[in-house]
C-alpha positions as CSV (number, residue, x, y, z in Angstrom):
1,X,-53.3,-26.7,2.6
2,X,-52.4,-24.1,5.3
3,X,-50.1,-27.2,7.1
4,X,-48.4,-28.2,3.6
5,X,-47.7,-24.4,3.1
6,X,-46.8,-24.4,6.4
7,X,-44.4,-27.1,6.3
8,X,-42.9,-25.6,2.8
9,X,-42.2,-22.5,5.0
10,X,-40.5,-24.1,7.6
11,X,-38.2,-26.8,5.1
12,X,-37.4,-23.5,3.5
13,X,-35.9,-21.7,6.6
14,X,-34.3,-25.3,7.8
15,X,-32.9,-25.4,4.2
16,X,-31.7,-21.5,4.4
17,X,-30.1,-21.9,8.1
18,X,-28.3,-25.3,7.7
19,X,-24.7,-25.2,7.9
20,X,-24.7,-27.0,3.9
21,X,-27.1,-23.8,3.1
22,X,-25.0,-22.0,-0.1
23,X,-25.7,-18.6,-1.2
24,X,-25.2,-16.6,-4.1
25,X,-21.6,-14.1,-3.3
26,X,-22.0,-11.2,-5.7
27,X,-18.3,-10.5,-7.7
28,X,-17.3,-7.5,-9.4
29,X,-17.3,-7.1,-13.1
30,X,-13.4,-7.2,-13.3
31,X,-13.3,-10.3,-10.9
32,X,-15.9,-12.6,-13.2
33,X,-13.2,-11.3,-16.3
34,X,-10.8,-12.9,-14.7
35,X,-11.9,-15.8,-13.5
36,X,-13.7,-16.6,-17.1
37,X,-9.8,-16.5,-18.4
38,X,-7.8,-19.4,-18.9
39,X,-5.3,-20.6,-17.1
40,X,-2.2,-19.6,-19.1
41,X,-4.1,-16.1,-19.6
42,X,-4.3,-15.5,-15.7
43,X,-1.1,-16.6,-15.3
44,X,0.4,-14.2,-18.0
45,X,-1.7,-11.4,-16.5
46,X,-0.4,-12.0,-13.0
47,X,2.7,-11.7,-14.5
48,X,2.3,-8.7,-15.8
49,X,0.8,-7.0,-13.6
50,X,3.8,-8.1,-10.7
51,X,6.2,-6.8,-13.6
52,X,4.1,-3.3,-14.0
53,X,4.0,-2.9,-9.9
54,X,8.2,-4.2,-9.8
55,X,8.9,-1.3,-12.3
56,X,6.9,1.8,-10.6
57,X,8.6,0.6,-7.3
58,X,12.1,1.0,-8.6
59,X,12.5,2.9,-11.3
60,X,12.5,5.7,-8.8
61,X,15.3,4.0,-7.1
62,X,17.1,3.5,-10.0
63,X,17.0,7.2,-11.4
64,X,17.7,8.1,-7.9
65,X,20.7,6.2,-7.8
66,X,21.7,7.4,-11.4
67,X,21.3,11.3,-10.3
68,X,23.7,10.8,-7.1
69,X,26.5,10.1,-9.5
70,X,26.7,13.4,-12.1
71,X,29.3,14.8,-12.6
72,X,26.8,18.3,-12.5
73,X,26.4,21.1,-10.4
74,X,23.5,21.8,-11.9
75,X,21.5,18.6,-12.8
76,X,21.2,18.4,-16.3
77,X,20.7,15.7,-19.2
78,X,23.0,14.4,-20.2
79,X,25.4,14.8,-17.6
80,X,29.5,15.3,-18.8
81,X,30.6,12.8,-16.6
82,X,30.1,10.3,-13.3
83,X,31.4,11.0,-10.2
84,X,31.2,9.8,-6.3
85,X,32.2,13.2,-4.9
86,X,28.3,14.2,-4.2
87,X,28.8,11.2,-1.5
88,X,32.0,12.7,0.3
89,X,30.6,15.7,0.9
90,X,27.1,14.4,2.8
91,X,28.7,14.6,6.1
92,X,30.0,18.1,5.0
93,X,26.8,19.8,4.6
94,X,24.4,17.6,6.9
95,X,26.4,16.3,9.6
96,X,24.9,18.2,12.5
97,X,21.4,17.3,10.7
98,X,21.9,13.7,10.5
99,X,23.3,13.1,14.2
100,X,20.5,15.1,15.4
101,X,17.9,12.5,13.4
102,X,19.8,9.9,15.3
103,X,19.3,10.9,18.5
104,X,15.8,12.2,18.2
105,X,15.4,8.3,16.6
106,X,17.0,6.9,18.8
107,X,15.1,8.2,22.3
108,X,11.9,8.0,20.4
109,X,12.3,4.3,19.7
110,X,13.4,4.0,23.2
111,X,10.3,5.8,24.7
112,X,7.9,4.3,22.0
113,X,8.9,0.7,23.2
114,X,8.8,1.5,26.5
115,X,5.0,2.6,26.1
116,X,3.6,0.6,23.4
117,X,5.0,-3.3,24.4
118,X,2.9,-2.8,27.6
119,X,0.1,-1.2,25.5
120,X,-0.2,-4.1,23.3
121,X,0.2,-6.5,25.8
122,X,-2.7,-4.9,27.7
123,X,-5.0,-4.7,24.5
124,X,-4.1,-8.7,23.8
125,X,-4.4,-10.7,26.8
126,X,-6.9,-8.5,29.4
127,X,-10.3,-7.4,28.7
128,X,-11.5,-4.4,31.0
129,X,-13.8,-1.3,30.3
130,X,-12.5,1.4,28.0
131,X,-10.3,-1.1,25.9
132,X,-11.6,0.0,22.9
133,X,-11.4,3.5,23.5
134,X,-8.0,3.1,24.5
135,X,-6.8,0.9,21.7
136,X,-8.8,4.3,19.2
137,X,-6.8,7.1,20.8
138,X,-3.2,5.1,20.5
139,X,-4.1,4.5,16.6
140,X,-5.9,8.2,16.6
141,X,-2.4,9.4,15.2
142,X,-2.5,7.6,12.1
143,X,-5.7,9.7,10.8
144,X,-4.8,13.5,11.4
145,X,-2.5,14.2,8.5
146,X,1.6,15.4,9.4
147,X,0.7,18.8,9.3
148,X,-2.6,19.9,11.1
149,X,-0.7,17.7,13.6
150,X,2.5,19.6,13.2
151,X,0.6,22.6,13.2
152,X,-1.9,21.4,16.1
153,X,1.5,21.0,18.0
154,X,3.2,24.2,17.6
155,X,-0.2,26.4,18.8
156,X,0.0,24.0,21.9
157,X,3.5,24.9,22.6
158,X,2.7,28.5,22.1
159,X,-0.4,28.4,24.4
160,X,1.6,26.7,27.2
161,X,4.4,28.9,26.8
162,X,2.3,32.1,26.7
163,X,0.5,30.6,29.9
164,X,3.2,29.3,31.5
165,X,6.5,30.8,30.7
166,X,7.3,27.5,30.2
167,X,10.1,27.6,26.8
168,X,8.5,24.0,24.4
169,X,8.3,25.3,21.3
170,X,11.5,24.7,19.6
171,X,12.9,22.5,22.7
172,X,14.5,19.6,21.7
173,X,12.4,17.5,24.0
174,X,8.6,18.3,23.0
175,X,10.0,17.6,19.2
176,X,11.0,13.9,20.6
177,X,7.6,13.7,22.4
178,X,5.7,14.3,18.9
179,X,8.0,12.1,17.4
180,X,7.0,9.3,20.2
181,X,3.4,10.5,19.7
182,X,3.6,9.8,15.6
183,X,5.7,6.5,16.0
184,X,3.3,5.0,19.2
185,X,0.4,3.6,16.6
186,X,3.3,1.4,15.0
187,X,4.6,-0.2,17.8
188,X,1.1,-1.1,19.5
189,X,0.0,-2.5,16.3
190,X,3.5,-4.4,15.5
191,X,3.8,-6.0,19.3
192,X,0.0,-7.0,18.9
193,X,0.5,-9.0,15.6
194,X,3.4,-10.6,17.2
195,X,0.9,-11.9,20.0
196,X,-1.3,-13.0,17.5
197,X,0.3,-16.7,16.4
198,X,1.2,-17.2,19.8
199,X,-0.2,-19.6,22.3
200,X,-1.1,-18.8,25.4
201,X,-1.5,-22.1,27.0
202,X,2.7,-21.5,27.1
203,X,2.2,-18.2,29.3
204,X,-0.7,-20.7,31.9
205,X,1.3,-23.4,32.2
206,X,4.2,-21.0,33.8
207,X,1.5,-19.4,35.9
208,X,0.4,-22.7,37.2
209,X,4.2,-23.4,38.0
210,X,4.3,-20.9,40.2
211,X,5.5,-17.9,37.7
212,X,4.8,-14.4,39.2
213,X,2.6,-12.2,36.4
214,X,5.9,-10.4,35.9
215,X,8.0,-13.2,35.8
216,X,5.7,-15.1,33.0
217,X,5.9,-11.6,30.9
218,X,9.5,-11.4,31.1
219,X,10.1,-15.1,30.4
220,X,7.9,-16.3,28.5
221,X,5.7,-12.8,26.6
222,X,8.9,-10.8,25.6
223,X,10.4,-13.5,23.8
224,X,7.7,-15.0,22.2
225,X,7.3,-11.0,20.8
226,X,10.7,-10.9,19.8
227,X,10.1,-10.2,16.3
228,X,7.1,-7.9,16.6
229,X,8.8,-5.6,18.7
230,X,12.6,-5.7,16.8
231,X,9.8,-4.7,13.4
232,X,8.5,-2.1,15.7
233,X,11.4,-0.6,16.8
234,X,12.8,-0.4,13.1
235,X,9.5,1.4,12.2
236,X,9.3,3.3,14.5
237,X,13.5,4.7,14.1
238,X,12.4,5.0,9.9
239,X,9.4,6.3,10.7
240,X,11.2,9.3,13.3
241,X,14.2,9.5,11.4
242,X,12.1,10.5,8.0
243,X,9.2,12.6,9.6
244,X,9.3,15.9,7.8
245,X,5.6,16.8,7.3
246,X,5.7,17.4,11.0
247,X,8.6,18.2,12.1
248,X,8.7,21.3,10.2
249,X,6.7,23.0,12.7
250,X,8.5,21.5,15.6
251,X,12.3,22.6,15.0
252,X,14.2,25.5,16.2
253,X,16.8,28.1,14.1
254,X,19.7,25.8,16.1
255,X,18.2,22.7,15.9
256,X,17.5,20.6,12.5
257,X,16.7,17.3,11.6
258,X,18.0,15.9,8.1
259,X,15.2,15.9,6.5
260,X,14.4,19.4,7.1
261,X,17.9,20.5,6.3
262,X,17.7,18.6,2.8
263,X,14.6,21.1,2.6
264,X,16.1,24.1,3.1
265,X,19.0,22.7,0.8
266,X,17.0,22.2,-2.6
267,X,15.3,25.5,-1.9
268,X,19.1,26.8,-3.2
269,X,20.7,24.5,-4.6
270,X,20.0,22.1,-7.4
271,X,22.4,19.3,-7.6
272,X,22.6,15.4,-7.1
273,X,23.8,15.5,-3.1
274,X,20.5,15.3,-2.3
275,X,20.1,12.0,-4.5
276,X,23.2,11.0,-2.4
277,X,21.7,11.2,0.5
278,X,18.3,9.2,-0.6
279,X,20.7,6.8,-1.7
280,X,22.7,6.3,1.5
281,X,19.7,6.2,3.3
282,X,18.2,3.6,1.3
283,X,21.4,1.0,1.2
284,X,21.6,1.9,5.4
285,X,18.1,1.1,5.4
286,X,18.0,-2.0,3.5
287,X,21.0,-3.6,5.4
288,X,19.0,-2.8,8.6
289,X,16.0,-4.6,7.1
290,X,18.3,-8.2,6.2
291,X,20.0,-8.2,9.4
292,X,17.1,-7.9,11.4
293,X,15.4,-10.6,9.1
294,X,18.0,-12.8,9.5
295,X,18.5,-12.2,13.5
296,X,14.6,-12.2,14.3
297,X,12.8,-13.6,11.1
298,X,11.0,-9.6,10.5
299,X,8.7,-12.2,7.7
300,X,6.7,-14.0,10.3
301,X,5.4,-10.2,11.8
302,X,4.7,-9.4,7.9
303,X,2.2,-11.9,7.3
């Protein structure tokens, strides 16, 4: 008896670690719902559910678009007339905001890249002690919200100014090294996913040619990453370019960045410029985002 219930025991376990061996996969309540549907009932569900998700994504940007263009200088509804004049007089009010946003953009994408491509190269093809510690503090960023690190910032200017003599608060470079500091996490994650479909055999085989380590990164790495880091990069200029929740604590009485200034505009005035402006930056934004998909297919880093 003791060898039958021993050999019951032992078909059991064989039977529970084969490879054939199937196991009951709990679903949710709302999951078994929908699966007991019919076809034509999930389908018509799917549908409206994409249709419910398609309309609280733009009907924002519809109203937004429908504000920039009355004829109000105090919005009101509904408005007297239409007009494009808000539009003419963007440059007017934030000119010296917007070109600062470009260049603080602009060097932080530059700086970002120039950290983060050989950051995720490291993290993706070398294993060595500390890796995952490393790879936590570049993503550490994304968890502390815009303002305790805005505000975290600002003391440690102080601090090292008080210490030091030395002038950061307000300086135009510490505000482009906490932009580079908020836009790093996107670039290492963006270059690492465009590592991810690509074979490395490609990279050995110019090794075994006689390619320097160098040489294969440049020849054969970098343009294989292409589109990770042109997706990067865009984040990473979007990502600067609209930072507010920071950069609040970071800017200076003679130095502004647009969307501060915008800010400080509604806190006088309220009238459709700033709807305007979300509208230009959404069309610049949007033809950034087709040309790059067409130059560097931005879908294949999406996936």
């Amino acid at each position: 008896m003791r060898l039958f219930a021993a050999g019951r025991h032992v078909q059991a376990t064989s039977d529970m670690t084969s490879p054939t061996a199937t196991f009951p996969v709990p679903h949710s309540p709302a999951a078994s719902r929908i699966a007991d549907l019919p076809d034509s009932a999930a389908r018509l569900l799917g549908r409206l559910l994409a249709a419910v998700g398609a309309v609280a994504i733009f009907l924002p940007l519809v109203l937004t678009l429908y504000l920039s263009v009355f004829d109000e200088t105090l919005i009101s509804f509904p408005p007297r007339g239409y007009t494009l004049a808000w539009y003419g007089r963007i440059l007017d009010e934030f000119g010296a905001a917007i070109w600062t946003s470009l260049q603080v953009a602009a060097i932080t994408v530059v700086l970002a890249l120039c950290i983060g491509v050989p950051a995720g190269i490291g993290l993706s093809r070398y294993r060595f002690p500390g890796r995952e510690v490393l790879s936590t503090l570049l993503l550490a960023p994304l968890t502390v919200p815009g303002v305790a690190l805005g505000l975290g910032l600002y003391v440690f200017a102080v601090w090292v100014e008080m210490g030091t003599g030395l002038a950061l608060s307000g300086s135009f470079g510490f505000l482009v090294s906490a932009h580079v500091l908020i836009t790093l996490p996107w670039v290492v994650r963006l270059c690492l996913a465009g590592l991810v479909n690509h074979d490395r055999a490609t990279e050995e085989a110019a090794a075994n040619l006689g390619a320097s380590p160098l040489r294969v990164i440049w020849r054969v790495t970098l343009p294989a990453m292409r589109s990770g880091i042109a997706a990067a990069a865009l984040f990473a200029f979007i990502v600067s370019f609209e930072n507010l929740d920071m950069t609040i604590f970071l800017v200076s009485p003679g130095m502004n960045t647009l969307s501060n200034a915008t800010l400080q505009y509604l806190a006088y005035h309220i009238d459709p410029l700033v709807a305007a402006v979300a509208v230009v930056q959404m069309l610049v934004i949007s033809a950034v985002l087709i040309l790059l998909d067409r130059l560097v297919r931005l879908g294949q880093v999406m996936r």
